[in-house]
HTML snippet that shows the backbone in 3Dmol.js (N, CA, C, O; Angstrom):
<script src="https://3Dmol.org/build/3Dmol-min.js"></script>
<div id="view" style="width:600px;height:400px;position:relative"></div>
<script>
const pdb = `
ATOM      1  N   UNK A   1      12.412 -20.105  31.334  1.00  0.00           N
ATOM      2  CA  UNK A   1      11.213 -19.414  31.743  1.00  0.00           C
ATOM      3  C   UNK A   1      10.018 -19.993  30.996  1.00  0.00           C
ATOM      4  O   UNK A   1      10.079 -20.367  29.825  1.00  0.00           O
ATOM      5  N   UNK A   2       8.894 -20.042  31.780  1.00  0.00           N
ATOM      6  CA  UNK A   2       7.850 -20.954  30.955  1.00  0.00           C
ATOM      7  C   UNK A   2       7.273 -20.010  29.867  1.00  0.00           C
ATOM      8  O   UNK A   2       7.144 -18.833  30.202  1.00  0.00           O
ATOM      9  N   UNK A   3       7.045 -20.232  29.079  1.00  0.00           N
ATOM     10  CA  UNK A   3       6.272 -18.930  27.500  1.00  0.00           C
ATOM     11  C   UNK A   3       5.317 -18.676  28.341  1.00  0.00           C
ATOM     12  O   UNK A   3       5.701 -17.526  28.554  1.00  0.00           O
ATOM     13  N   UNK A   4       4.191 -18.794  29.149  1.00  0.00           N
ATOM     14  CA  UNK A   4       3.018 -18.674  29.922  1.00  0.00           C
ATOM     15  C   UNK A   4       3.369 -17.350  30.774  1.00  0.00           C
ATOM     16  O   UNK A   4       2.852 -16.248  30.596  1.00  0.00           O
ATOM     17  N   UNK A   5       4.020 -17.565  31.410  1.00  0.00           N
ATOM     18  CA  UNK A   5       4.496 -17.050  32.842  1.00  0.00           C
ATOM     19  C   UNK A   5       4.723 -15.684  32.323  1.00  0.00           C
ATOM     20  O   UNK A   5       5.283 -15.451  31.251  1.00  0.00           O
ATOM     21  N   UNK A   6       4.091 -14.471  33.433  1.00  0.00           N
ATOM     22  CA  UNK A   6       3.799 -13.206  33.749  1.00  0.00           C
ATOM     23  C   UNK A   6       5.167 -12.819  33.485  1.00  0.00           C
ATOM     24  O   UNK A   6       6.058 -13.597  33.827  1.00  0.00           O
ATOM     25  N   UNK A   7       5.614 -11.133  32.620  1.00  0.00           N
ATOM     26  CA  UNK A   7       6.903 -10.915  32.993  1.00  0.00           C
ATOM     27  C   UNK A   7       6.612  -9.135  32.564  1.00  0.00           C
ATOM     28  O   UNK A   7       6.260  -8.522  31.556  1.00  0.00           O
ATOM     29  N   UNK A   8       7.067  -8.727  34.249  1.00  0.00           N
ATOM     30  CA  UNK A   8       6.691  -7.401  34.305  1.00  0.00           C
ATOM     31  C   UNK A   8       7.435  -6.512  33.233  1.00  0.00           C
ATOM     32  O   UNK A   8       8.639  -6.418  33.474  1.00  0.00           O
ATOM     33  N   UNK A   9       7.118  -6.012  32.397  1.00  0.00           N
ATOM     34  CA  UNK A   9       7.687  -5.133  31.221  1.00  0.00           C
ATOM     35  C   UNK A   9       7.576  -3.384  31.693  1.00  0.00           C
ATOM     36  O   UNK A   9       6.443  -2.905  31.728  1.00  0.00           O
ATOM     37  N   UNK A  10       8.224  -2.895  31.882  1.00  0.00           N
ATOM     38  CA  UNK A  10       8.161  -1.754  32.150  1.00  0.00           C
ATOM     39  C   UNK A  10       7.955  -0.500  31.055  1.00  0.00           C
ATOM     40  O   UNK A  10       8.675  -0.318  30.072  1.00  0.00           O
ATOM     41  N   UNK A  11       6.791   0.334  31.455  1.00  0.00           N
ATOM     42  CA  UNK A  11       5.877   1.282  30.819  1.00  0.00           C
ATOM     43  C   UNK A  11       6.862   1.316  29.582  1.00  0.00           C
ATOM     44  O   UNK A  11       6.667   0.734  28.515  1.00  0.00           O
ATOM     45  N   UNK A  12       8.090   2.196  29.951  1.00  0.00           N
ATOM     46  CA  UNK A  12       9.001   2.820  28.680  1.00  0.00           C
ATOM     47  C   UNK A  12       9.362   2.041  27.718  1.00  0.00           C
ATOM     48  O   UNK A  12       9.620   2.453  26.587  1.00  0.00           O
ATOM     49  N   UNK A  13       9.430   0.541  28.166  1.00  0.00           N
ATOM     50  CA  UNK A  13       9.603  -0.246  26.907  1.00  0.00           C
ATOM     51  C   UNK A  13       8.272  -0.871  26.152  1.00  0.00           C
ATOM     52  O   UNK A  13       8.231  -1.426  25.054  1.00  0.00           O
ATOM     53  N   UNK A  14       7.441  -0.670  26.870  1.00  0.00           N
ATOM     54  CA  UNK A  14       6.057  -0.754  26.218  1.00  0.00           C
ATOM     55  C   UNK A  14       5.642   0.103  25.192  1.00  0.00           C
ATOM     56  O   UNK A  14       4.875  -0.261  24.301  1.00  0.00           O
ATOM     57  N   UNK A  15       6.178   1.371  25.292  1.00  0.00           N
ATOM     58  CA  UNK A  15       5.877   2.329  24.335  1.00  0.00           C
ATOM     59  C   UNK A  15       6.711   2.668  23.853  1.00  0.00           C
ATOM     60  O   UNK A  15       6.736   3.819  23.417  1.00  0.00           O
ATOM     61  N   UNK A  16       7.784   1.807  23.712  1.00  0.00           N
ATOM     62  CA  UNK A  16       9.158   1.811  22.640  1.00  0.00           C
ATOM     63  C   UNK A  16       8.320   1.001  21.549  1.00  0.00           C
ATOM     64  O   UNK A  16       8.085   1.464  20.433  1.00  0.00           O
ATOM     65  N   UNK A  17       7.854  -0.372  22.022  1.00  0.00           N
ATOM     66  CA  UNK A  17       7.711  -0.928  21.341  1.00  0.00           C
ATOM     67  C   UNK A  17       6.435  -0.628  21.004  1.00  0.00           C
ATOM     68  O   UNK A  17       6.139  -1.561  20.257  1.00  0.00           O
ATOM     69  N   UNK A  18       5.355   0.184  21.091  1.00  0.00           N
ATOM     70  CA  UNK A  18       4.207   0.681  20.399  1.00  0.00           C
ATOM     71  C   UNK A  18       5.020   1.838  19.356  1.00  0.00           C
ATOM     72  O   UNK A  18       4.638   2.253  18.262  1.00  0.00           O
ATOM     73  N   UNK A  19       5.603   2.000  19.713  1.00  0.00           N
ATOM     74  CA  UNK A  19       5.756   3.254  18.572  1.00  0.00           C
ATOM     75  C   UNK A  19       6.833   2.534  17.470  1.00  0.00           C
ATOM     76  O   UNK A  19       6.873   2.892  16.292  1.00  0.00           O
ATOM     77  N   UNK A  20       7.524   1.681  17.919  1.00  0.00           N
ATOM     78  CA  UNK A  20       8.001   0.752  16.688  1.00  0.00           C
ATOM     79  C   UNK A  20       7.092  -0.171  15.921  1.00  0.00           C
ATOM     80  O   UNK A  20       7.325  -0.461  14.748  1.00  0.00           O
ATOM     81  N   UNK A  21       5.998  -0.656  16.624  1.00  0.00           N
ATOM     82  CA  UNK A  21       4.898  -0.920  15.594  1.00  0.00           C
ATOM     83  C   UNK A  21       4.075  -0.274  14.891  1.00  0.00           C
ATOM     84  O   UNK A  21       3.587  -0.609  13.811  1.00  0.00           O
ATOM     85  N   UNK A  22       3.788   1.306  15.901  1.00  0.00           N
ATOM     86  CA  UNK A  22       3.408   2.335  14.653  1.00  0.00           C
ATOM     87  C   UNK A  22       4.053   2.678  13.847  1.00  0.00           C
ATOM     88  O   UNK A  22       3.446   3.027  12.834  1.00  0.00           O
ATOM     89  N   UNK A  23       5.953   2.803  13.804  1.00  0.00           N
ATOM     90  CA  UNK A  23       6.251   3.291  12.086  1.00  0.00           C
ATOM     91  C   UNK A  23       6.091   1.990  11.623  1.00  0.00           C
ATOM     92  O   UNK A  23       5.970   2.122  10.405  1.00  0.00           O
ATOM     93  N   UNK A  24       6.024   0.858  11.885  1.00  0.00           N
ATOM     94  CA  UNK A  24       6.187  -0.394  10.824  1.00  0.00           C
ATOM     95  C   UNK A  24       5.046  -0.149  10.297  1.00  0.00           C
ATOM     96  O   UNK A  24       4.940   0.142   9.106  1.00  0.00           O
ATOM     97  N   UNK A  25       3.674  -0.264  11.403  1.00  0.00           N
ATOM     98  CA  UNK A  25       2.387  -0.121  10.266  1.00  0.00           C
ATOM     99  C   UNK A  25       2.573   1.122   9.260  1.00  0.00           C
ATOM    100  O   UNK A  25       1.987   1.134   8.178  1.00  0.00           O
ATOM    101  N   UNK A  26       3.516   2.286   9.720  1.00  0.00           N
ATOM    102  CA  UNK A  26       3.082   3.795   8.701  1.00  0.00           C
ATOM    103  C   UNK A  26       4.044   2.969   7.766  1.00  0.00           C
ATOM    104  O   UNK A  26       3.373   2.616   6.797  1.00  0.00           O
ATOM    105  N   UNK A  27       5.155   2.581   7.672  1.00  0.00           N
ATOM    106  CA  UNK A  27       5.668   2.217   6.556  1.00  0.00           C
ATOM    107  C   UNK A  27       5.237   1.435   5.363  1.00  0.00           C
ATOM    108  O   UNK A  27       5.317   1.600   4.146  1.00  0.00           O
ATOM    109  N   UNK A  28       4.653   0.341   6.313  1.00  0.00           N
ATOM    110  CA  UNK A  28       4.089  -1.144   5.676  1.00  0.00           C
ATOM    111  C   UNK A  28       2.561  -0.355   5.086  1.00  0.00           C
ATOM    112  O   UNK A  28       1.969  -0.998   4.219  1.00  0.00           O
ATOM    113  N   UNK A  29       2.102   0.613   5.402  1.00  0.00           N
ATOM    114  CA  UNK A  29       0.820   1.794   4.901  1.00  0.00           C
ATOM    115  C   UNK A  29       0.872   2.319   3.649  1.00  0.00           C
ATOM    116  O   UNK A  29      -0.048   2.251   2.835  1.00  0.00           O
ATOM    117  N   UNK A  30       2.233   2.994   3.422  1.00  0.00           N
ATOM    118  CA  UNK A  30       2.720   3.852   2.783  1.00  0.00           C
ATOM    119  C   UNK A  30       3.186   3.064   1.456  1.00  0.00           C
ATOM    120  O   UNK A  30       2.801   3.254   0.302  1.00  0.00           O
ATOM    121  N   UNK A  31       4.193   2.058   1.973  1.00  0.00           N
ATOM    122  CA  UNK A  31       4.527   0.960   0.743  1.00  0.00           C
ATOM    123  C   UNK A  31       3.012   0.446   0.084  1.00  0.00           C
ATOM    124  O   UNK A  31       3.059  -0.029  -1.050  1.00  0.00           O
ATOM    125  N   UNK A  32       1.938   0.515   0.637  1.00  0.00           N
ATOM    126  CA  UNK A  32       0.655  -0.372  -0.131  1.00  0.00           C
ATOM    127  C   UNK A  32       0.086   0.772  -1.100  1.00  0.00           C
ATOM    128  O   UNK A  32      -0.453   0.654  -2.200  1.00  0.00           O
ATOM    129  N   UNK A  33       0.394   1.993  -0.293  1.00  0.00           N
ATOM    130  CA  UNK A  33      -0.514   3.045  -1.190  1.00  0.00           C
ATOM    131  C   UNK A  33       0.345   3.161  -2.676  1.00  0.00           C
ATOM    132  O   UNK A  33      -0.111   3.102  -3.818  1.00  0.00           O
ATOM    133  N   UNK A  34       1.805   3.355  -2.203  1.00  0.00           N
ATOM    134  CA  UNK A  34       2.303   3.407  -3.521  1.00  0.00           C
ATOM    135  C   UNK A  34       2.123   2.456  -4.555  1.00  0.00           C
ATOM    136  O   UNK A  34       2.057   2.664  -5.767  1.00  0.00           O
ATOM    137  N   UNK A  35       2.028   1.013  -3.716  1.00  0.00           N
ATOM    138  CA  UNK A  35       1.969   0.095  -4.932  1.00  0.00           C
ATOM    139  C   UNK A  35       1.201   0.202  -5.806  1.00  0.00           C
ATOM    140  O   UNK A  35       1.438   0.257  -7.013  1.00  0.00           O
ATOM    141  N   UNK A  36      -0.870   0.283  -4.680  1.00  0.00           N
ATOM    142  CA  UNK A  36      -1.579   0.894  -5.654  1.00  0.00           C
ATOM    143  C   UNK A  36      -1.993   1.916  -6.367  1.00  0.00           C
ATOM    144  O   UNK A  36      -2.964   1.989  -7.121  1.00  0.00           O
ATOM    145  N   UNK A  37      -1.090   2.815  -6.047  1.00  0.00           N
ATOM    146  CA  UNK A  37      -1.051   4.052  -6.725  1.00  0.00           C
ATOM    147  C   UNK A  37      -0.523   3.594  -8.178  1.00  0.00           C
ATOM    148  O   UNK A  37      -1.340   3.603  -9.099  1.00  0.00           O
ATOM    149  N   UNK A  38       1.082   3.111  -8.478  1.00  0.00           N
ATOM    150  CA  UNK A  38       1.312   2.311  -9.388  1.00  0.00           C
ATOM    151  C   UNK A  38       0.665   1.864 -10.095  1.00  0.00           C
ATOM    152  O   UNK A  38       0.541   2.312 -11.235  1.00  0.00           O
ATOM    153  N   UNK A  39      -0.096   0.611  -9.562  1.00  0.00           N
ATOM    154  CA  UNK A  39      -1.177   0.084  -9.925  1.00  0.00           C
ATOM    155  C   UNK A  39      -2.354   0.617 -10.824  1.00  0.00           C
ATOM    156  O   UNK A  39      -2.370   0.074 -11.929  1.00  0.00           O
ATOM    157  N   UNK A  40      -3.345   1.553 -10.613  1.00  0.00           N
ATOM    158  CA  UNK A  40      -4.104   2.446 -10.941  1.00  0.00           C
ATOM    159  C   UNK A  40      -3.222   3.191 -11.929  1.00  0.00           C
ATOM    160  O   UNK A  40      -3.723   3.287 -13.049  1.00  0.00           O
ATOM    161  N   UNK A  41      -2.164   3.675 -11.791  1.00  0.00           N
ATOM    162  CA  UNK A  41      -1.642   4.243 -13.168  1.00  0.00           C
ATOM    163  C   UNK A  41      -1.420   3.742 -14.151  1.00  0.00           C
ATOM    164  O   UNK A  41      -1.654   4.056 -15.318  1.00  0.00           O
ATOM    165  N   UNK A  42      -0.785   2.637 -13.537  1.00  0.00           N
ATOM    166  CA  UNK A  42      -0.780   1.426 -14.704  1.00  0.00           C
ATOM    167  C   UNK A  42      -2.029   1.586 -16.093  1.00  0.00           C
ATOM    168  O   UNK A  42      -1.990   1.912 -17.279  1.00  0.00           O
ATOM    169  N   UNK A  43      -3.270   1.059 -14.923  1.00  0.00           N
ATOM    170  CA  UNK A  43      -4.458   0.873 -15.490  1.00  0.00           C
ATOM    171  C   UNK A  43      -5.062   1.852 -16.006  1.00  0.00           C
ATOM    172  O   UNK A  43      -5.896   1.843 -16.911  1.00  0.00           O
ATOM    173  N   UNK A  44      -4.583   2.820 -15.350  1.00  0.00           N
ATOM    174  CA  UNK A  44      -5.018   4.407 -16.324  1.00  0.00           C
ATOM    175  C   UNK A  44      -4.930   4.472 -17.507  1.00  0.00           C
ATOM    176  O   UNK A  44      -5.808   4.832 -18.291  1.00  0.00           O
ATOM    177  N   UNK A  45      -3.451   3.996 -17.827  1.00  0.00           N
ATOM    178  CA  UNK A  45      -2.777   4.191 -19.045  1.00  0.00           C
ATOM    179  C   UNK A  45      -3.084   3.324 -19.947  1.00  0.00           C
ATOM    180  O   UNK A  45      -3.004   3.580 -21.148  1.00  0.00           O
ATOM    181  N   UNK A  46      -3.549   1.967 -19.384  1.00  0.00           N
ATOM    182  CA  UNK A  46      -4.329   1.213 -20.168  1.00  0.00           C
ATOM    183  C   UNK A  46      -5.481   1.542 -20.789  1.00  0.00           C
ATOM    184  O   UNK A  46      -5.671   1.213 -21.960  1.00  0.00           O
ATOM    185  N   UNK A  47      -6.458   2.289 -20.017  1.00  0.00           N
ATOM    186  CA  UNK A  47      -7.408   2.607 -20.560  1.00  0.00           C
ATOM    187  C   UNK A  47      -7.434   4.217 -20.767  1.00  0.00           C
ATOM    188  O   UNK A  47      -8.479   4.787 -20.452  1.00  0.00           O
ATOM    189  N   UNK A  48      -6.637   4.791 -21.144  1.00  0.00           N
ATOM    190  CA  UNK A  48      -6.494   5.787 -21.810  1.00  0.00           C
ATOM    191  C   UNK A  48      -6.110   5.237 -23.177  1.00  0.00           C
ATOM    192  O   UNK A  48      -6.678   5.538 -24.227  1.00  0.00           O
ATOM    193  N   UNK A  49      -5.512   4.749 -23.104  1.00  0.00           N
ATOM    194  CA  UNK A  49      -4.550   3.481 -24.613  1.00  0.00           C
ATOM    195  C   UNK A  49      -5.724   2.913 -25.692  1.00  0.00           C
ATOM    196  O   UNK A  49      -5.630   2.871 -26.919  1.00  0.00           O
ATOM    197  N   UNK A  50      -7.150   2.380 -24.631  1.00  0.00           N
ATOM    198  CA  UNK A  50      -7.917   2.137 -24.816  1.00  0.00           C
ATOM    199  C   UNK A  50      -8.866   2.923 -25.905  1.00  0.00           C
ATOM    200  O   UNK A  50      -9.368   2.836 -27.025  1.00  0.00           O
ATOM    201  N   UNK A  51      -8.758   3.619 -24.934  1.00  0.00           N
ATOM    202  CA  UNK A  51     -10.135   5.107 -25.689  1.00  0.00           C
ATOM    203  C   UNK A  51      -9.835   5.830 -26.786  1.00  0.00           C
ATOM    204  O   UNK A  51     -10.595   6.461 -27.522  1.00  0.00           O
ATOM    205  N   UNK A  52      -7.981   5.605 -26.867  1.00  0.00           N
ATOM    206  CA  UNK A  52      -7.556   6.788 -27.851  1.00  0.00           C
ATOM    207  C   UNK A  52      -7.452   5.605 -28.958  1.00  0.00           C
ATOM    208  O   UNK A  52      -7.557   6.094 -30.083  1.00  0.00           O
ATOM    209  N   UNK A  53      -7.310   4.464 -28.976  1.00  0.00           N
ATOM    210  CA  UNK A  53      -7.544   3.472 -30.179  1.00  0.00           C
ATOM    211  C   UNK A  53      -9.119   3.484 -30.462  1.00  0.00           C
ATOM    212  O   UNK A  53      -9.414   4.016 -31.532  1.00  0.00           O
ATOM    213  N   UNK A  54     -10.336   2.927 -29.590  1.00  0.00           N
ATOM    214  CA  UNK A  54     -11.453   2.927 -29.891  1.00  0.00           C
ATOM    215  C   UNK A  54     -11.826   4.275 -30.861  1.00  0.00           C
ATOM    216  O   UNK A  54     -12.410   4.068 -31.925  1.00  0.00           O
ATOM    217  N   UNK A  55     -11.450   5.744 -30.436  1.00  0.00           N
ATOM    218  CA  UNK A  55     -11.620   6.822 -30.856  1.00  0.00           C
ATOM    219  C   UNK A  55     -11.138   7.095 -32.340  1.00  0.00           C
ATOM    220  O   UNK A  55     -11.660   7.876 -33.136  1.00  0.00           O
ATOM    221  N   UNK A  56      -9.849   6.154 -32.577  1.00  0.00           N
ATOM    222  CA  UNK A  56      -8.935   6.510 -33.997  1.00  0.00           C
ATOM    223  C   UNK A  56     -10.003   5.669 -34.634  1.00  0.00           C
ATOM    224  O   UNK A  56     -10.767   6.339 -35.329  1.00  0.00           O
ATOM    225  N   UNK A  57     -10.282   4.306 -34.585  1.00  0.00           N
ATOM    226  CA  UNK A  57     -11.399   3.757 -35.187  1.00  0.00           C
ATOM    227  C   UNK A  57     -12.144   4.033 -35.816  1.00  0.00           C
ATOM    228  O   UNK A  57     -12.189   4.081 -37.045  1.00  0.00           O
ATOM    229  N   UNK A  58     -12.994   4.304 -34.910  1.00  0.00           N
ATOM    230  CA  UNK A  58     -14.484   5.360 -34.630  1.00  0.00           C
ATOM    231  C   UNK A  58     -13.944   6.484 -36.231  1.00  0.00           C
ATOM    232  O   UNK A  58     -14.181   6.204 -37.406  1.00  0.00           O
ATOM    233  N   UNK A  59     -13.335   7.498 -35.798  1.00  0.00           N
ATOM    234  CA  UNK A  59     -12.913   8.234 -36.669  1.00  0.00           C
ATOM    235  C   UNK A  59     -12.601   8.470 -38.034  1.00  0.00           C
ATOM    236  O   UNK A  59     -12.900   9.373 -38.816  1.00  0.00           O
ATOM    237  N   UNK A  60     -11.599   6.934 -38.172  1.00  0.00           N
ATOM    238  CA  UNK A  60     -11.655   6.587 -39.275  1.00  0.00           C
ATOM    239  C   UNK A  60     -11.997   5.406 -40.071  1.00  0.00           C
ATOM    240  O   UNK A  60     -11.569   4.992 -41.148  1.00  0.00           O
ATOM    241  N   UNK A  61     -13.086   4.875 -39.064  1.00  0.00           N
ATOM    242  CA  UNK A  61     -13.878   4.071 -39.951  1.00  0.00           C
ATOM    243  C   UNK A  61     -13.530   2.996 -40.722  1.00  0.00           C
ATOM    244  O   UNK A  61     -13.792   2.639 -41.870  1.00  0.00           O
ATOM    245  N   UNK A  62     -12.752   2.481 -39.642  1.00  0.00           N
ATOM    246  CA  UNK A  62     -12.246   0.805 -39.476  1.00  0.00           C
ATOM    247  C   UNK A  62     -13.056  -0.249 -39.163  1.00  0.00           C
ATOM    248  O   UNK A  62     -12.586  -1.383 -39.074  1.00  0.00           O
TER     249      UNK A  62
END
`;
const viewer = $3Dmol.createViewer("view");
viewer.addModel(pdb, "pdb");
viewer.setStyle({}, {cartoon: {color: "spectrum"}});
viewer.zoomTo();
viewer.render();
</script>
């Protein structure tokens, strides 16, 4: 069959396959938020790490 060439797909499998690309995008969504959720905590903790050293410093006059 030529890759070009028309090929009638019928409705129900059209929206099989829309709704299998909507959970891939909700998944492939969901996996990014967590990462940067991760991410951001990460960095939270960094700069919480941060403030509570600058602060001991500060304090005692290092």
């Amino acid at each position: 069959m030529d890759g070009n060439a028309e090929r009638n797909i019928p409705v129900s499998e059209l929206l099989e396959l829309l709704e299998e690309m909507r959970n891939t995008l909700l998944n492939t969504s969901e996996i990014i938020n967590l990462l940067l959720n991760h991410k951001y905590s990460y960095l939270n903790k960094i700069s919480l790490a941060k403030s509570l050293t600058t602060s001991f410093i500060s304090q005692n006059n290092y």
